[in-house]
VOMARMI-584283 format. One line per 10 residues: number of its first residue (from 1); their letters; for each residue x, y, z of N, C-alpha, C. Coordinates in steps of 0.001 Angstrom, whole numbers, plus 500000, padded with zeros to 6 digits. Example, Ala and Ser with C-alpha at 12.3 -4.5 7.8 and 13.67 -1.06 7.14 Angstrom:
VOMARMI-584283
1	as	513190,494310,507800,512300,495500,507800,513200,496700,507800 | 512850,497750,507080,513670,498940,507140,512900,500030,507870
end
This chain:
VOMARMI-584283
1	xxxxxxxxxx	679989,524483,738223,680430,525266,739369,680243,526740,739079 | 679765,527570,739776,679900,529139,739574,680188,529481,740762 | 680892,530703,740350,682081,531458,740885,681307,532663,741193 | 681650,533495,742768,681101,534980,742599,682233,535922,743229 | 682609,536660,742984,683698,537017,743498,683776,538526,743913 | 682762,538919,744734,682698,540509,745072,682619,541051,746724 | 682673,542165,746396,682291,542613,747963,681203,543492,748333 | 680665,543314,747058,679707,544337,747555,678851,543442,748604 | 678086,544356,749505,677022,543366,750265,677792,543180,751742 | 679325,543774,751680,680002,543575,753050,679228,543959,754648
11	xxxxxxxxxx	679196,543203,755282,678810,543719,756570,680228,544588,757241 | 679585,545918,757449,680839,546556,758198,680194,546836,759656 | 680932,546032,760704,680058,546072,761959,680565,547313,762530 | 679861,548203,762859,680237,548941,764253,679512,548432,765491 | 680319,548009,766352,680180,547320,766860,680270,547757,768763 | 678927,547592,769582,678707,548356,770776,678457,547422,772066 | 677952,546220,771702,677481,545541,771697,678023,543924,771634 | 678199,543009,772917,678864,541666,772052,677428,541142,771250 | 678045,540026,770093,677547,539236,769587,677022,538061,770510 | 675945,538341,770665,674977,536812,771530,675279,535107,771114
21	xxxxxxxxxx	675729,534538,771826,676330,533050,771991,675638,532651,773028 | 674466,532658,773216,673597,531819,774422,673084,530557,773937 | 673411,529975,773908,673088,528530,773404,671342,527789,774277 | 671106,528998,775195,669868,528574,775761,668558,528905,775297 | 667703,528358,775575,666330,528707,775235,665346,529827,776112 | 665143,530724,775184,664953,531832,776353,663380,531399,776979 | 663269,531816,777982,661990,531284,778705,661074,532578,779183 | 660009,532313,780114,659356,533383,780282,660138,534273,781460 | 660882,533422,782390,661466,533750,783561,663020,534886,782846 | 663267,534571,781742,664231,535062,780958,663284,536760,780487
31	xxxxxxxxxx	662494,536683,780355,662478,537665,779441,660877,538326,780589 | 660619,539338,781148,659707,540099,782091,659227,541351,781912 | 657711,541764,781886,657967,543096,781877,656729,543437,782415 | 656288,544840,782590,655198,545149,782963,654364,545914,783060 | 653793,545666,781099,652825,545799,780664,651883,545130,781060 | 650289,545627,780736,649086,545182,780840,648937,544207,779423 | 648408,542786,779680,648109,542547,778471,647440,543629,777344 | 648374,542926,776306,647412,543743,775022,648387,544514,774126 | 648354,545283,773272,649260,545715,772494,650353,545885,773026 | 651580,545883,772480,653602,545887,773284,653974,546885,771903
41	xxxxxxxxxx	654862,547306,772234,655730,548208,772076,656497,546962,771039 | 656546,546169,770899,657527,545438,770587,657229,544900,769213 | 657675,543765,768431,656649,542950,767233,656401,541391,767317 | 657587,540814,768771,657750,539620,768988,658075,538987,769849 | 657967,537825,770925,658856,537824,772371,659576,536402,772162 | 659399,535920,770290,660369,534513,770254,661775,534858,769898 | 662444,535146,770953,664145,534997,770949,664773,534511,769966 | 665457,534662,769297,666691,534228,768622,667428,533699,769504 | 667554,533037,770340,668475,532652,771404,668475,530815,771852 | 667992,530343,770748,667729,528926,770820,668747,527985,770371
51	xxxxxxxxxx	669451,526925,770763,670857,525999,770003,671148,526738,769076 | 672070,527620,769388,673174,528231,768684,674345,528891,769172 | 675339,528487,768116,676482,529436,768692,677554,529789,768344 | 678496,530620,768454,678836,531373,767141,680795,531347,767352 | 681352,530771,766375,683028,530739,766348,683135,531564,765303 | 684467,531933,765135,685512,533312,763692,686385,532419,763445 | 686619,532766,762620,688033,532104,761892,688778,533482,761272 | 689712,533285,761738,691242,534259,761159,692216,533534,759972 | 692666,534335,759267,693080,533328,757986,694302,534324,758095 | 694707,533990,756807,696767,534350,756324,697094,535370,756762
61	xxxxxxxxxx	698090,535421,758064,698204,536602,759107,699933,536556,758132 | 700659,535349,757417,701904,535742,756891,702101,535437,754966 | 703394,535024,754847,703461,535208,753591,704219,536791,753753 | 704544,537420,754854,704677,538934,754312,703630,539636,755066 | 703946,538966,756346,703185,539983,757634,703256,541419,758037 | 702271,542234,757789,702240,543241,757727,701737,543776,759554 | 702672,544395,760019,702778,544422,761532,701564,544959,762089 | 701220,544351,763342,700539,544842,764071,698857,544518,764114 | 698524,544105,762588,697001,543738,762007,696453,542322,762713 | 697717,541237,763015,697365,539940,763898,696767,540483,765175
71	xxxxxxxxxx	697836,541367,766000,696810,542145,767333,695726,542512,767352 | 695546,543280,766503,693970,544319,766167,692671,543163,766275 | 692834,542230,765310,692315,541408,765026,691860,540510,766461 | 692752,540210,767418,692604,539195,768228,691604,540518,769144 | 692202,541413,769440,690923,542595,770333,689769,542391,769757 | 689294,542849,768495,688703,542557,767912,687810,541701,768150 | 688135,540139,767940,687360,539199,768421,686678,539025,770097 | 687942,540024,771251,687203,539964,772199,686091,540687,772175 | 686260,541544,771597,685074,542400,771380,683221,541279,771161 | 683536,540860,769956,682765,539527,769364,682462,538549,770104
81	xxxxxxxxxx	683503,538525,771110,683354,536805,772016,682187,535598,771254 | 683528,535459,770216,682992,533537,769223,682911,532915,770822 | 682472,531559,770315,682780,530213,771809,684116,529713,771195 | 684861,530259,769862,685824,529562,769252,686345,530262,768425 | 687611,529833,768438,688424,530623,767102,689422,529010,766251 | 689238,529521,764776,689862,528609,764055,691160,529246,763572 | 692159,529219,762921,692968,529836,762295,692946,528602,760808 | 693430,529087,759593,693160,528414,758422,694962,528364,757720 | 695658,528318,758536,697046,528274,757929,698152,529503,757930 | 699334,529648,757656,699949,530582,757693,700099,531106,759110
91	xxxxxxxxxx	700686,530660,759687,700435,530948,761302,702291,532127,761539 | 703347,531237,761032,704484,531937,761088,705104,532234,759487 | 706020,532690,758866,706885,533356,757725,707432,531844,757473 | 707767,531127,758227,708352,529945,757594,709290,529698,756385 | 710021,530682,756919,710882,530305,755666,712641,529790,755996 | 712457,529846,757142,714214,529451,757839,713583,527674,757321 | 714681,527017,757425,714887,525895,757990,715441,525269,759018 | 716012,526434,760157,716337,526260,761104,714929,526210,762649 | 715316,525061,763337,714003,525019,764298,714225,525765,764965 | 715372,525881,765967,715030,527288,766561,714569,528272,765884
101	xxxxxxxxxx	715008,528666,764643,714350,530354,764204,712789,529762,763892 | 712343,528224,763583,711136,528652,763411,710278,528564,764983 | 710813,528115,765420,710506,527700,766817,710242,529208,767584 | 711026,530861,767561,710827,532024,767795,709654,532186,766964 | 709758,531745,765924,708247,532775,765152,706751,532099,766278 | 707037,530855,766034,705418,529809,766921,705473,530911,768019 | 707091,531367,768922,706248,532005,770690,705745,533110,769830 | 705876,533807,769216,705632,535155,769217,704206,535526,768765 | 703848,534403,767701,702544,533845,767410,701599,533687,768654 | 702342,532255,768805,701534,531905,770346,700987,533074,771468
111	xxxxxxxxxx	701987,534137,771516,702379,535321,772847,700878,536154,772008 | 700537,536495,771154,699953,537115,770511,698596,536323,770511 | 698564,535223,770145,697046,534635,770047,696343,534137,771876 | 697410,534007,772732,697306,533599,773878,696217,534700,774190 | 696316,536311,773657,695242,536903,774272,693789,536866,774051 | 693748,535873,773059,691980,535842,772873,691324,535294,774502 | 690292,535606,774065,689240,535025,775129,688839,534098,774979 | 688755,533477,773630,688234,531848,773298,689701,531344,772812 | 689446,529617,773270,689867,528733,772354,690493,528870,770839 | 691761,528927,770516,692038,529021,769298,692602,527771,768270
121	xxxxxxxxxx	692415,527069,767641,692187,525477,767034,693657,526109,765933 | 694029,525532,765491,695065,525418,764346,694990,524917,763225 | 695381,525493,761959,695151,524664,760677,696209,524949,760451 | 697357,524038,760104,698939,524482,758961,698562,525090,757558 | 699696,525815,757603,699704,526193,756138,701199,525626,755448 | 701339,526318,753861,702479,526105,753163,703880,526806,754471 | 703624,528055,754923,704528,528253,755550,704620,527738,756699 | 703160,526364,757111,703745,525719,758626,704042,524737,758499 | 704033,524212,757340,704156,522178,757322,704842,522038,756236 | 705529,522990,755205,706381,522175,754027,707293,521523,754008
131	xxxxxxxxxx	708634,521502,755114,709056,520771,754911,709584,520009,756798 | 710264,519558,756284,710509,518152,757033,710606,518902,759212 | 711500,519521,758811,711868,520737,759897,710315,520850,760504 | 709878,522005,759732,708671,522307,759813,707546,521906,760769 | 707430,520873,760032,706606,519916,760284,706852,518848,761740 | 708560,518991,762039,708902,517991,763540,708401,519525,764488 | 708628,520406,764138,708416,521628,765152,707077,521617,765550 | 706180,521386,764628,704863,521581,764801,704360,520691,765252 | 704771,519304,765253,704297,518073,765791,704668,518318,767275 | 706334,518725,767764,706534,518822,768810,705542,519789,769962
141	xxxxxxxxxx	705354,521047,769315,704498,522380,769486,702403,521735,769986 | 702442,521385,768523,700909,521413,768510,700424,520235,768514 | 701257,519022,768294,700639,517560,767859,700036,517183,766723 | 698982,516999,766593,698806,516329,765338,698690,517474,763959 | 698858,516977,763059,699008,517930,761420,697731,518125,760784 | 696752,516765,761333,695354,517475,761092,694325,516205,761836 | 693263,516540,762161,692226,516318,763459,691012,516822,763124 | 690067,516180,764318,688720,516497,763922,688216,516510,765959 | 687306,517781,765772,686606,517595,766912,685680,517965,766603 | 684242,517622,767747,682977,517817,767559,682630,518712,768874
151	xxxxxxxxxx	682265,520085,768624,681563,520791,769274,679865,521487,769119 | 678977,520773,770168,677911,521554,769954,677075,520754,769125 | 677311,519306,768685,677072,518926,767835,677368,518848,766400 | 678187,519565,766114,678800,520249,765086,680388,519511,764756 | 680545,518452,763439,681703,518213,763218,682964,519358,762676 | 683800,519224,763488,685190,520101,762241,686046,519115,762227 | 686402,519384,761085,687386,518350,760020,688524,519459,759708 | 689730,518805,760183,690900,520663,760179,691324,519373,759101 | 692180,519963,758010,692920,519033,757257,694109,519575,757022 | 695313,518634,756697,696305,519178,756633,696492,518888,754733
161	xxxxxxxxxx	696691,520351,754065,697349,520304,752582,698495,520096,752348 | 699609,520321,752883,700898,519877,752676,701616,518278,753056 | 700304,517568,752978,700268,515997,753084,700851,515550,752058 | 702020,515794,751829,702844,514633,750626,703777,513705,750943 | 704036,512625,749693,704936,511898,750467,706483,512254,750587 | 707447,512163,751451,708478,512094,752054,708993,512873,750809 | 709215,511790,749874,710082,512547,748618,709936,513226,748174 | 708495,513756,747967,707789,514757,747195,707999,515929,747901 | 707876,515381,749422,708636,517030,750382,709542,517703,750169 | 710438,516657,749975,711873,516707,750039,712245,517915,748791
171	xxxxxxxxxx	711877,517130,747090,711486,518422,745909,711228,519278,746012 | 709819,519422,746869,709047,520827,747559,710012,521918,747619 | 710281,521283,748978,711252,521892,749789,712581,522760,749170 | 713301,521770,748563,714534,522388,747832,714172,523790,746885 | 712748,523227,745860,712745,524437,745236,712183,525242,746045 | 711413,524958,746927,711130,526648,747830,711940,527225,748098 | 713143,526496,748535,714543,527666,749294,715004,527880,748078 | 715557,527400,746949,716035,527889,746238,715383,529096,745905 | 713989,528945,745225,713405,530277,745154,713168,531404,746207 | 712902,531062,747263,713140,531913,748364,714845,533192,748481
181	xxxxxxxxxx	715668,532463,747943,717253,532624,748000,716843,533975,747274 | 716321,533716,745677,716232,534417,745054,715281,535454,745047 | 714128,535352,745561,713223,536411,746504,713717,537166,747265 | 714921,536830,747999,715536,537969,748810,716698,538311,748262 | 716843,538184,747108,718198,538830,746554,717813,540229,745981 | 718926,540295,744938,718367,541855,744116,717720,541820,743208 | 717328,540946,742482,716397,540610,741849,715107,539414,741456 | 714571,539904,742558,713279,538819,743036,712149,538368,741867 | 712001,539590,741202,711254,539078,739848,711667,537940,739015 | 712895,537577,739242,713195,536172,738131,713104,534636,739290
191	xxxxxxxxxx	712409,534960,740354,711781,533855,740900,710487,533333,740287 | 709840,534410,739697,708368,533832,739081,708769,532493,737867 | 709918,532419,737364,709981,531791,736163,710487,530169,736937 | 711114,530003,738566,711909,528943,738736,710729,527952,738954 | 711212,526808,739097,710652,525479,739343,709337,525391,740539 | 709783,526177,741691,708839,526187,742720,707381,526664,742482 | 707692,527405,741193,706221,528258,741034,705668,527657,740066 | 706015,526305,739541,705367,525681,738059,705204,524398,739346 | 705265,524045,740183,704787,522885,741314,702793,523246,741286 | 702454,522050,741011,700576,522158,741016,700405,522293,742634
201	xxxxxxxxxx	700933,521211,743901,700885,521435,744643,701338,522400,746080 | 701850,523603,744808,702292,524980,745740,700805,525476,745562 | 699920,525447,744697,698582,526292,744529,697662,525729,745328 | 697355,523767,745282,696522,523495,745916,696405,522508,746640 | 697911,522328,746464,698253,521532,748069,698304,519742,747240 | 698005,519119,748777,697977,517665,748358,697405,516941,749769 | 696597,515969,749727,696126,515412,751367,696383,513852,751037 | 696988,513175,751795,697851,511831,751324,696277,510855,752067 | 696521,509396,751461,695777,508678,751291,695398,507864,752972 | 696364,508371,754033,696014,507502,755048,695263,508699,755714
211	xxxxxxxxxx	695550,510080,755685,694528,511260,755760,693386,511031,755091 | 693226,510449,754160,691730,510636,753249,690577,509335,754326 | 691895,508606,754470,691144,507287,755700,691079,507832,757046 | 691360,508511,757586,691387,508572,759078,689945,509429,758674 | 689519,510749,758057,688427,511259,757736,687568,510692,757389 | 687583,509562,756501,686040,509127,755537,685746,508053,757345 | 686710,507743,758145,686580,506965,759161,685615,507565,760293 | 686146,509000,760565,685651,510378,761127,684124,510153,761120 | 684207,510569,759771,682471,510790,758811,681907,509918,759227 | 682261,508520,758975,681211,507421,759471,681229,507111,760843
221	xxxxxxxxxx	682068,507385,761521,681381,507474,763086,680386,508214,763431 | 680472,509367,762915,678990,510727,763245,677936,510988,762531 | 677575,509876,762307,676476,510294,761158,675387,511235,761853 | 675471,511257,763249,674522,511939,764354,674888,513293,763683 | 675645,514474,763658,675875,515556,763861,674956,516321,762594 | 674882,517254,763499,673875,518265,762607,674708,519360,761536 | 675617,519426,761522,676332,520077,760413,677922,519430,760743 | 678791,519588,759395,680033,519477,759428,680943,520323,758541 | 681604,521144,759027,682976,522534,758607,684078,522002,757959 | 684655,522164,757273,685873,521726,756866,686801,522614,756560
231	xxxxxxxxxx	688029,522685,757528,689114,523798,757326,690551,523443,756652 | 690652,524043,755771,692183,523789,754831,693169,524923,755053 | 693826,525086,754302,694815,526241,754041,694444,526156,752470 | 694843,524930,751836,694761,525138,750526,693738,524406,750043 | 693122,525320,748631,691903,524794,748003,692060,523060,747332 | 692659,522347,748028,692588,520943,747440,691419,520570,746921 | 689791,520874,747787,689050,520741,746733,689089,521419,745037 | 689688,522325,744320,689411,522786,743306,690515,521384,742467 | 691084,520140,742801,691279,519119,742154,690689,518054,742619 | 690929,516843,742418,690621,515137,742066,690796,515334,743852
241	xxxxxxxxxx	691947,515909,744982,692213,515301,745940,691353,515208,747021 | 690385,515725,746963,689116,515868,748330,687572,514840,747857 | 688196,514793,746387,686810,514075,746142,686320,512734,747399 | 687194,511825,747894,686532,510625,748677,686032,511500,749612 | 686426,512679,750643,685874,513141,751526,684493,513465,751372 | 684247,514743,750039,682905,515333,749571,682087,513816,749499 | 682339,512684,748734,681646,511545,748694,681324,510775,750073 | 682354,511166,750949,681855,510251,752070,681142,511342,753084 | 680806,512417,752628,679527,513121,753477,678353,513099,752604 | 678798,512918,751355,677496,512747,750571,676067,513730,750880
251	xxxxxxxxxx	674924,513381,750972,674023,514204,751139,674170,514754,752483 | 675231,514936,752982,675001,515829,754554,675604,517001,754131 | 674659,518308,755326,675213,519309,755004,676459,519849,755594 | 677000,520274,754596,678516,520656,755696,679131,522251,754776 | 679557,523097,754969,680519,524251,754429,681857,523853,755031 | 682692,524273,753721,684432,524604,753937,685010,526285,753575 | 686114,525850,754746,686508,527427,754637,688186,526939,753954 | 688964,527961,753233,690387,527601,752951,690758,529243,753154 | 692005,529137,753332,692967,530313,752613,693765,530020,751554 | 695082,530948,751460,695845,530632,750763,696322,531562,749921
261	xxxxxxxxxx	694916,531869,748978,695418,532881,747673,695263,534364,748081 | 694935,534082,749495,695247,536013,749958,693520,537175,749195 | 692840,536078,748818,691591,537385,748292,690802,536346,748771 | 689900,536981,749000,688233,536430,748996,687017,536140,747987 | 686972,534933,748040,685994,534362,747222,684751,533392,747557 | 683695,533365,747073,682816,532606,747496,682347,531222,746122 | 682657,530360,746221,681685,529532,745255,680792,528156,745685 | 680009,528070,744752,679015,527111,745398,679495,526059,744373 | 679413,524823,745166,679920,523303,744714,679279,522508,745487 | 678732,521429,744529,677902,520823,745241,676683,520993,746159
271	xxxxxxxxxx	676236,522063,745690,675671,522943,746424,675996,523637,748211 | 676827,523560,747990,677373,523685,749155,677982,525237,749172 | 678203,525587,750857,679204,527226,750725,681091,526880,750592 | 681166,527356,749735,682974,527045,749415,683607,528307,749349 | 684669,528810,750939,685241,530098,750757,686577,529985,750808 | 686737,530632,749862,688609,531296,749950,688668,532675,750989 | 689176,532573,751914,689127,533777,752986,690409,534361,752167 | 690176,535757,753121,691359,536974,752368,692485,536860,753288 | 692382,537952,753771,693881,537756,755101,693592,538306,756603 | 694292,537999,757066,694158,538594,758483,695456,539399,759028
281	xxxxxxxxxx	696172,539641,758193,697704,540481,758786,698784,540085,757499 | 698337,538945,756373,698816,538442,755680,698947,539332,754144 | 700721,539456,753577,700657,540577,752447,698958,540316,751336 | 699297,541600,750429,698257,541717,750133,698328,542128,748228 | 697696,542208,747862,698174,542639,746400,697110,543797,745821 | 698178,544770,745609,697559,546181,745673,696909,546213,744523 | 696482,545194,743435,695699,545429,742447,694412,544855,742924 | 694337,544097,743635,692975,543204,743888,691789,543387,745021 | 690991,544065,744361,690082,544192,745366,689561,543584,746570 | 690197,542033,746419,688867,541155,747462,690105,541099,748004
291	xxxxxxxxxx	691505,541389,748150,692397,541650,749191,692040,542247,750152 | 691806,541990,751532,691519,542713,752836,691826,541671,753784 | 692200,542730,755045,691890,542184,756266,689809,542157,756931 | 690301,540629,757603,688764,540582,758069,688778,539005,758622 | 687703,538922,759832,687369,537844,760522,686368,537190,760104 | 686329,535564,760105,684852,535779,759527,683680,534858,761232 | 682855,535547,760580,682058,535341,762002,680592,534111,761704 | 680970,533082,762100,679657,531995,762127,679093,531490,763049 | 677766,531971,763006,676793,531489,763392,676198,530133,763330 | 676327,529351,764546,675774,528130,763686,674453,527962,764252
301	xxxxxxxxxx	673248,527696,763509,671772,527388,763952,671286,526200,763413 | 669798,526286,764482,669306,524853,763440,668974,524836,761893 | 669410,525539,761675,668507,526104,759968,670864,525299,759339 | 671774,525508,759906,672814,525613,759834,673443,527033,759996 | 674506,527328,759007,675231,528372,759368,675301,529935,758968 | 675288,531050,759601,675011,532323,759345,676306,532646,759328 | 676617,533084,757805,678293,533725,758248,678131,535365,757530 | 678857,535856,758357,679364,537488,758339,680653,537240,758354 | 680968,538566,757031,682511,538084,756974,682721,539918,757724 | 683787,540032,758159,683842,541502,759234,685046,542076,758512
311	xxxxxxxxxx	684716,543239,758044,686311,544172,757796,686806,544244,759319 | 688247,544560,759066,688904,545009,760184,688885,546425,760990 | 688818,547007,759645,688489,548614,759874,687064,549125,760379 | 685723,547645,760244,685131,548447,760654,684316,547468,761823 | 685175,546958,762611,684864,546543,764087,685455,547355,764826 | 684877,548156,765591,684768,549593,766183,684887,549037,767799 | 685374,549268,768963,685513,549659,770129,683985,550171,770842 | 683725,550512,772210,682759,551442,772729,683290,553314,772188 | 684424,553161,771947,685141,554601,771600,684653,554826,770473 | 684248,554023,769536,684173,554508,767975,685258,554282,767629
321	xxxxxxxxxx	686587,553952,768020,687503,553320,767219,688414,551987,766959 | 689439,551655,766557,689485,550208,766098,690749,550204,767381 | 690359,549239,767870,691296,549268,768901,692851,549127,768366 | 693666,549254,769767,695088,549089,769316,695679,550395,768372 | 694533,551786,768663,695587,552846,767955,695541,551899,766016 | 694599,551361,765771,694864,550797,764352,694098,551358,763378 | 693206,552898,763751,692774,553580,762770,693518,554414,761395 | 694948,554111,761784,695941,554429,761057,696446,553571,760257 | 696161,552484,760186,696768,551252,759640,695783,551138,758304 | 696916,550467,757265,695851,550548,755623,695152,548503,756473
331	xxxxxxx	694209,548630,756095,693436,547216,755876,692977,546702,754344 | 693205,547113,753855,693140,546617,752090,694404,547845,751727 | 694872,547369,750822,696169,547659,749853,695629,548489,748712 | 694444,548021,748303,693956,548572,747206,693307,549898,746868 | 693151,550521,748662,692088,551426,748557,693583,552519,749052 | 694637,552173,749666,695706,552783,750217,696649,553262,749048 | 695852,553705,747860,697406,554011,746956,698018,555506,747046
end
């Protein structure tokens, strides 16, 4: 496996212009002009505009939501107009165990994402599905904990990481609040040493065995589709728990996106694209460079997928600036000291 872990090479869009999602084939009646045959001004008249079309994904807007960066972000994308938006987990703070209080965080979420222009799909995170609560809210709210639809030809496979069994929740659970208790006390640093933070599946989750069947089930219905996405919260592939999935696509091509650890990373497995997205409004850690806010923007073609990952700071308005009054706002931690 190798690992690359930088930013140089960032696309910073200024942006004047939407991003083209014509899924049509441009024709002659499409495209007119009137020149005399013979030399053009131009170098080419074959369009880029053939079966393709382009969704973002927004990743860890909490954990330690930093105000106002979830808005920016959703303008933002109108700006872009994807045909789709994914989210990759972390949707509310999740840390009550009370449903009403988590039940206020989902409207306020909801009130906030309601303004995109596209479709917005759901992935849970640690703070939407750990424990029992949680998880009836979200069933009630959104329905299922994880699903697959096919758009465009194109499989997505949303998976849910906080797939454990009952009891194992139950453990979860206790030491999260306990440690949580102690996160908001006066001395939060002696949470790093408790029980919750030595759990394997606080880092990379867990996807239970009748999930691993409803997917490998998925897979073999579509063997038709021309690419397949796979969205987590947590890197379950970096253990034993995703292996039947990767095996039951076997030689097809497919990329996964996760969040989780709050930085951005890229590695190739299996030859395949494997990303850890950074954040989208979600805290940040002022030592680490690949900490930022940013959308990421895919293209999907017949060749497969073109992804641009977008700072926040530099998707620009017709004004030259970031909408929402957010030219004032830090978007990486690291560069804000």
């Amino acid at each position: 496996m190798k690992s690359n872990i930088s930013t140089s090479g960032w696309l910073i869009a200024f942006l004047v212009v939407l991003t083209p999602i014509a899924c049509v084939e441009v024709t002659k009646s499409d495209f007119s002009h009137d020149l005399p045959e013979g030399a053009t001004p131009w170098l080419s008249d074959q369009f880029d505009a053939k079966n393709k079309f382009t969704f973002a994904i927004v990743t860890d807007l909490n954990g330690g939501e930093r105000k106002g960066i979830f808005e920016i972000a959703v303008e933002q994308l109108n700006l872009l107009r994807p045909e789709l938006i994914v989210t990759v987990g972390d949707l509310v703070d999740g840390t009550s165990s009370n449903a009403d209080s988590i039940a206020m965080e989902y409207d306020s979420f909801d009130e906030r994402a309601r303004k995109a222009k596209a479709p917005l799909f759901h992935v849970g995170g640690n703070h939407d599905l750990t424990d029992p609560v949680m998880r009836k809210v979200w069933k009630e709210r959104y329905g299922a904990h994880y699903y697959h639809f096919i758009y465009k030809n194109v499989l997505f496979l949303m998976l849910d990481t906080e797939d454990h069994t009952d009891a194992r929740r139950q453990e979860i659970h206790e030491a999260r609040q306990a440690a949580i208790k102690v996160l908001d006390g006066p001395e939060p640093e002696k949470a790093q040493g408790m029980e919750y933070f030595k759990i394997p599946e606080r880092v990379t989750g867990s996807v239970g065995e009748d999930q691993l069947a409803y997917f490998k089930k998925v897979i073999a219905d579509h063997p038709e589709v021309s690419w397949t996405v796979l969205f987590m919260h947590k890197p379950i592939w970096k253990t034993e728990g995703l292996q039947q999935i990767e095996s039951a696509l076997a030689e097809r091509p497919y990329t996964l996106f996760n969040g989780h650890f709050h930085s951005y990373s890229h590695t190739l497995k299996n030859d395949r694209d494997y990303m850890i997205l950074g954040t989208t409004g979600g805290h940040q850690n002022e030592k680490d460079p690949n900490s930022f806010d940013h959308v990421t923007l895919v293209t999907m073609t017949t060749e497969g997928p073109v992804i641009a990952n977008l700072r926040l700071e530099g998707i620009l308005n017709k004004y030259g600036k970031v909408p929402l009054n957010g030219d004032s706002l830090c978007f990486q931690a690291s560069r804000c000291q």
